[in-house]
C-alpha positions as CSV (number, residue, x, y, z in Angstrom):
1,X,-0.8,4.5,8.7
2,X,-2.0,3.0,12.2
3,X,0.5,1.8,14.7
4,X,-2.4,-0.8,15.6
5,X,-5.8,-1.9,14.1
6,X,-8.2,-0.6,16.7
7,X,-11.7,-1.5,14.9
8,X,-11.5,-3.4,11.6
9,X,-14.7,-4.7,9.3
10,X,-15.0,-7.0,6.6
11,X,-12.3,-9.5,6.8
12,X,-9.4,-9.8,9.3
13,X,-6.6,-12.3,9.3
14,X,-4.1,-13.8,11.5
15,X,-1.7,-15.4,9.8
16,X,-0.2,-19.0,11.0
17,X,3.3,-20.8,11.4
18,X,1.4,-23.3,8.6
19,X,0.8,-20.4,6.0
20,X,-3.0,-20.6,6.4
21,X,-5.3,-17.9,7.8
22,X,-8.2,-17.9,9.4
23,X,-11.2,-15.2,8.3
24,X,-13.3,-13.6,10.5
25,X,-15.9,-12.1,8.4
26,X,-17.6,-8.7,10.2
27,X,-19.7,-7.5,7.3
28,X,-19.3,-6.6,3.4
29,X,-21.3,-9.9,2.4
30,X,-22.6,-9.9,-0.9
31,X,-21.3,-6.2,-1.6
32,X,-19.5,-4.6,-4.4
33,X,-16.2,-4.7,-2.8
34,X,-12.6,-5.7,-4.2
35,X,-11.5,-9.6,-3.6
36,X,-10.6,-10.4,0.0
37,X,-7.1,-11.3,0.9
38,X,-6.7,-14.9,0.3
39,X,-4.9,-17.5,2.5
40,X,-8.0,-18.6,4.2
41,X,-8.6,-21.9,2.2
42,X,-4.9,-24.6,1.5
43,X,-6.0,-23.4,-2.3
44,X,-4.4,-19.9,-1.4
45,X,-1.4,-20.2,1.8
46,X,1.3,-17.6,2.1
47,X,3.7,-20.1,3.3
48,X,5.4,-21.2,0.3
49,X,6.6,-17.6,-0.7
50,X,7.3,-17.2,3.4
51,X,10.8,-18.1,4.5
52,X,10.9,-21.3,6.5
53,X,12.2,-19.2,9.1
54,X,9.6,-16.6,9.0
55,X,6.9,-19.0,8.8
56,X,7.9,-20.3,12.0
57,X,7.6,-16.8,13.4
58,X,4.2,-16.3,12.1
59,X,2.6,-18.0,14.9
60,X,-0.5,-16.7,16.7
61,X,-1.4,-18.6,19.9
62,X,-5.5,-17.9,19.3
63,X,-7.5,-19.3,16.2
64,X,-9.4,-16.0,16.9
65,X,-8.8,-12.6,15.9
66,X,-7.4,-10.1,18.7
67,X,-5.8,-7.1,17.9
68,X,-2.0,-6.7,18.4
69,X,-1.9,-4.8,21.4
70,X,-4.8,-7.4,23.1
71,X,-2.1,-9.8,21.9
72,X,0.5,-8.4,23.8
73,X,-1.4,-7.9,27.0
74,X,-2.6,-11.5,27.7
75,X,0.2,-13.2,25.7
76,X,3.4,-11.0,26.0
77,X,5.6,-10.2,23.5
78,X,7.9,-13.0,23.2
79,X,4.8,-15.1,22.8
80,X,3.4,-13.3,19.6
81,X,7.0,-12.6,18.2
82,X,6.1,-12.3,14.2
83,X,2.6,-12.0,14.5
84,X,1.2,-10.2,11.2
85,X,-2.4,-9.2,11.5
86,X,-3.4,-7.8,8.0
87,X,-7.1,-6.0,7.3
88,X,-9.2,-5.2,4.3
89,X,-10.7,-2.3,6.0
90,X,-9.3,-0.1,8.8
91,X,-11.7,2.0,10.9
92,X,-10.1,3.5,14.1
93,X,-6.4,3.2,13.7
94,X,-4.1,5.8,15.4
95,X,-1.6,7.7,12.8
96,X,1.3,9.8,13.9
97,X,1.3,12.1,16.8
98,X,-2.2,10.1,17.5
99,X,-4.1,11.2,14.6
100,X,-6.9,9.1,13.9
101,X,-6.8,7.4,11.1
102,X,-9.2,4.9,8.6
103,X,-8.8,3.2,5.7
104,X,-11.5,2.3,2.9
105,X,-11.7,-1.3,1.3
106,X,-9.8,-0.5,-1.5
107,X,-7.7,-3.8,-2.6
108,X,-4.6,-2.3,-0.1
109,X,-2.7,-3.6,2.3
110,X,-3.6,-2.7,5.9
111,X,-1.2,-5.1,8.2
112,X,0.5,-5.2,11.7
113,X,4.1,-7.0,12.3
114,X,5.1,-7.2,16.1
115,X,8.5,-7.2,17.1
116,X,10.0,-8.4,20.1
117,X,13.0,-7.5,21.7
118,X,15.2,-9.7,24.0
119,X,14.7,-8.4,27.4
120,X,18.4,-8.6,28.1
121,X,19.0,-6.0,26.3
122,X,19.1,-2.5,27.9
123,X,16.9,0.1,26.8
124,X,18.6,2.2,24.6
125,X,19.5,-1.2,22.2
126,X,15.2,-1.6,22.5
127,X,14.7,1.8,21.6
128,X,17.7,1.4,19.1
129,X,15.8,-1.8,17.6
130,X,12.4,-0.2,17.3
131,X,13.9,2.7,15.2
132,X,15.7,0.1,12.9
133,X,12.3,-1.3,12.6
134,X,10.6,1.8,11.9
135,X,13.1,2.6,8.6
136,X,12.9,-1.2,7.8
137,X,9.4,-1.4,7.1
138,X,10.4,1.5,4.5
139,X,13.2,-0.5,2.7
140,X,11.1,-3.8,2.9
141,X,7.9,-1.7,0.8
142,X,10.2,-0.1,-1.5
143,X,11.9,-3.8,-2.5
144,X,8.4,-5.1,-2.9
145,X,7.4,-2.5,-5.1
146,X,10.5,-2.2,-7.1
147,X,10.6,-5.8,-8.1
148,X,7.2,-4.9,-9.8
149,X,8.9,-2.3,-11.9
150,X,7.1,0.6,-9.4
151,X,10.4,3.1,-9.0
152,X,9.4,4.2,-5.4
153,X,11.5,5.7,-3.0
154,X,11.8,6.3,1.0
155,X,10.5,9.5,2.1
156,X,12.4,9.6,5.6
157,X,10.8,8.8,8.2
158,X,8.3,6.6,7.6
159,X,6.8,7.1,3.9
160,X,7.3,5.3,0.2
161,X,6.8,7.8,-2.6
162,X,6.7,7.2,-6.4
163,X,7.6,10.1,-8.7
164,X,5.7,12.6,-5.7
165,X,3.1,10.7,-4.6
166,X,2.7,8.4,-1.5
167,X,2.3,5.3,-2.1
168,X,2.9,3.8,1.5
169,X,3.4,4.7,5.4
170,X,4.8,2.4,8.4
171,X,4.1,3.7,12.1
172,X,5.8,1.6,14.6
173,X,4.4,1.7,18.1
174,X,6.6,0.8,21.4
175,X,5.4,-0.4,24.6
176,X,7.8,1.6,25.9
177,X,9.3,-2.9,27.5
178,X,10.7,-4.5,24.7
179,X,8.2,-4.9,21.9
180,X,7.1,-2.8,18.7
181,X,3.8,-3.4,16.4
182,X,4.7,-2.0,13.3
183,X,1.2,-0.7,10.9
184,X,2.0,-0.8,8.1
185,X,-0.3,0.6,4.9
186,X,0.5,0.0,1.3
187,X,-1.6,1.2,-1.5
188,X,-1.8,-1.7,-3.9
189,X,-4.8,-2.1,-6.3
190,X,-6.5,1.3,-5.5
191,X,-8.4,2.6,-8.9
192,X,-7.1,5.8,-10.7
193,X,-10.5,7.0,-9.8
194,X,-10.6,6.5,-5.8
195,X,-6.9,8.2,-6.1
196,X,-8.8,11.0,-7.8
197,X,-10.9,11.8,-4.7
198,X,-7.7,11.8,-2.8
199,X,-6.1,13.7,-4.6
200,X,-9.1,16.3,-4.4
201,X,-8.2,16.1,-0.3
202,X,-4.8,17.9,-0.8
203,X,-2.8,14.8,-0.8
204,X,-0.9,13.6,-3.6
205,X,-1.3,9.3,-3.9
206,X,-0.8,6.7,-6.1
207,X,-0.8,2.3,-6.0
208,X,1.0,-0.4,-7.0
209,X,-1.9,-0.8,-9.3
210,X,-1.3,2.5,-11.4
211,X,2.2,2.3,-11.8
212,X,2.3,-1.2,-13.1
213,X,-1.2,-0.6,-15.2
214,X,-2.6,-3.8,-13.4
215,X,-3.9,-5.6,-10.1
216,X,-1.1,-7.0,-7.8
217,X,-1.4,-10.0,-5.4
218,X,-1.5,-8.4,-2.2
219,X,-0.5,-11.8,-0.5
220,X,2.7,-11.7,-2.9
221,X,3.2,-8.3,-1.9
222,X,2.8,-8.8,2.0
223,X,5.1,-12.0,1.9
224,X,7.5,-9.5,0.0
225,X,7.4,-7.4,3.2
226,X,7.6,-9.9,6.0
227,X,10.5,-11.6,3.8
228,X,12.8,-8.4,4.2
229,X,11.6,-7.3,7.3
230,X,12.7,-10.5,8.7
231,X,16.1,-10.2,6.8
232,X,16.6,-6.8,7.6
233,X,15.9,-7.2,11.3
234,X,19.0,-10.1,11.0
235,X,21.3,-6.9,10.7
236,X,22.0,-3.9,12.8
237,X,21.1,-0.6,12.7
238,X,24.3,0.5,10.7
239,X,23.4,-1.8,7.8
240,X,19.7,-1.1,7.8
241,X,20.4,2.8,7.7
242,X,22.9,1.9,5.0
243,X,20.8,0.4,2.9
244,X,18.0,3.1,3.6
245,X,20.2,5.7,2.3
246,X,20.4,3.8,-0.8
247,X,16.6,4.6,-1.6
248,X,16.1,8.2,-0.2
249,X,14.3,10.3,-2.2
250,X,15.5,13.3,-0.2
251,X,19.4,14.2,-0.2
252,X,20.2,17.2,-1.0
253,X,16.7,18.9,-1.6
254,X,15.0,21.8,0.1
255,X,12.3,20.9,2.3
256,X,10.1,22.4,4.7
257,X,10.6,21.7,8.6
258,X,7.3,22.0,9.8
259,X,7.1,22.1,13.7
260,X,3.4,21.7,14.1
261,X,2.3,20.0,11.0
262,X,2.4,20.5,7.3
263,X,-1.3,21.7,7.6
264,X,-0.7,24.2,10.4
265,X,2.5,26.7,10.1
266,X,4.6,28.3,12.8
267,X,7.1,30.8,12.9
268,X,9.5,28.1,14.2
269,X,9.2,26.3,10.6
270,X,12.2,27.1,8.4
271,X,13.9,25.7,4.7
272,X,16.4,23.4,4.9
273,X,18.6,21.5,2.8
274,X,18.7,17.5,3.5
275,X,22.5,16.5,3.7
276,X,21.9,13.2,5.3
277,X,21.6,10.5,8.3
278,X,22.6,10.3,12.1
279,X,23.4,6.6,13.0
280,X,20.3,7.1,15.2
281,X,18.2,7.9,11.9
282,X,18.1,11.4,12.8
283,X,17.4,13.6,9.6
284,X,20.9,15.7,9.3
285,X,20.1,19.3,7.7
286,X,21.4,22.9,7.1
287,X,18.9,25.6,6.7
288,X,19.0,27.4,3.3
289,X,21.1,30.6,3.4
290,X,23.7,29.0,6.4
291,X,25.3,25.6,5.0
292,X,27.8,25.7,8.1
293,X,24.3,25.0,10.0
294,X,24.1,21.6,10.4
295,X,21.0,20.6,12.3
296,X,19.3,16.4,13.9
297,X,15.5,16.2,12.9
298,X,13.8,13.3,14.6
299,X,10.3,12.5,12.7
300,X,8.7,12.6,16.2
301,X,9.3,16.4,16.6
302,X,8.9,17.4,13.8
303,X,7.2,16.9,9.8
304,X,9.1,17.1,6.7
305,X,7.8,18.0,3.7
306,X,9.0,18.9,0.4
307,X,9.4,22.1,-1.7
């Protein structure tokens, strides 16, 4: 899932302190494509299922679309502080480790959520904030789903699996100053037949759609999101990685570290057994055959994935 919406088509949104968005429409007229995300018309505004304090965040300072790093060069980041960009079509995002990345027009949600940090703070509580954020957007897509009846899971670092298949991914990107974008992708009314072809890739997937046996609002869903994110972001890191522990899908399983990728092996890659969290959200391990090995994983050096 992209840290940032590079090149988007079809409808783009910025969403507003008033709960209204405005559309800019960049193709897909008149094609077979699922319903675009409403809140462009008062008929359809995300503010009533917004907190009044989130709603205040939501506040871009253009009427235009700009992408959420464009946003954070000529405004700054205190400026565009809650910002959520959300897409029905994603083209050139970046994924982890830089991968690019797109996204069809499937009825998903394809959204950014920027972040600012105080500058008083010193850097290590930034880079401590941006990390919260990063296993927030996981807890805040796992609460969303589960009050739907969907029994997903967090699938440290940044993933939201249901019964072995990925339902969502979060990426959060940080200007290395004080503020984060946060991409987050949630699979929502994809068909059972797109899935398919997905599934044909090597990937195991699934949506909101399948496991309830219906279409989802995707503007309930993303209000869902920004709600917890927002309440979530109230606490520290402690309570966030407390709560995130609460929905791992991973304690004590075997999974693969994979140094280089899970596509491409290495001889450095090894079985391990997941025994828990660092307070930095570390991944803390023992490899199979020495459980007096214990052993800090950080999802930037390496990829986990299960046996």
């Amino acid at each position: 899932v992209s840290s940032t919406m590079t090149v988007v088509r079809v409808c783009v949104y910025v969403v507003h302190g008033c709960g209204r968005c405005r559309r800019s429409a960049q193709g897909g007229a008149g094609s077979a494509l699922p319903p675009p995300l409403q809140g462009c018309t008062p008929k359809h505004t995300l503010a009533p299922t917004l907190s009044p304090t989130l709603a205040h965040h939501l506040l871009s300072p253009s009427p235009y679309l700009r992408q959420a790093h464009d946003l954070l060069k000529t405004e700054g980041g205190a400026a565009v502080h809650g910002t959520v960009i959300a897409a029905d079509e994603q083209t050139a995002g970046i994924g982890r480790r830089g991968r690019p990345w797109a996204a069809k027009n499937e009825g998903n949600i394809y959204m950014t959520f920027v972040w600012h940090v105080p500058v008083a703070r010193n850097m290590q509580e930034r880079v401590r904030t941006m990390t919260q954020l990063n296993f927030a957007c996981g807890i805040a897509v796992v609460k969303a789903a589960k009050a739907l009846g969907v029994d997903a899971q967090c699938k440290w670092p940044n993933d939201v699996w249901v019964n072995g298949k990925k339902l969502s991914g979060a990426l959060v990107d940080f200007d290395g100053k004080n503020t984060g974008v946060a991409g987050i992708g949630v699979n929502v009314n994809q068909s059972a037949a797109s899935l398919a072809e997905v599934v044909k890739s090597g990937a195991a997937a699934t949506s909101v759609a399948v496991e309830t046996g219906k279409e989802q609002s995707r503007e309930d869903f993303m209000a869902a999101i920004c709600n917890d994110l927002e309440r979530l972001m109230a606490g520290d890191m402690s309570s966030t990685m407390a709560e995130y522990a609460t929905h791992d899908m991973l304690n004590g399983r075997v999974v693969r570290v994979c140094h280089n990728s899970r596509e491409v092996a290495s001889d450095a890659d090894y079985d391990a057994i997941v025994i828990g969290f660092y307070p930095n959200g570390n991944l803390k391990v023992s490899k199979v055959g020495d459980p007096a090995s214990e052993i800090a994983l950080s999802g930037e050096e390496i990829s986990i994935r299960q046996k």
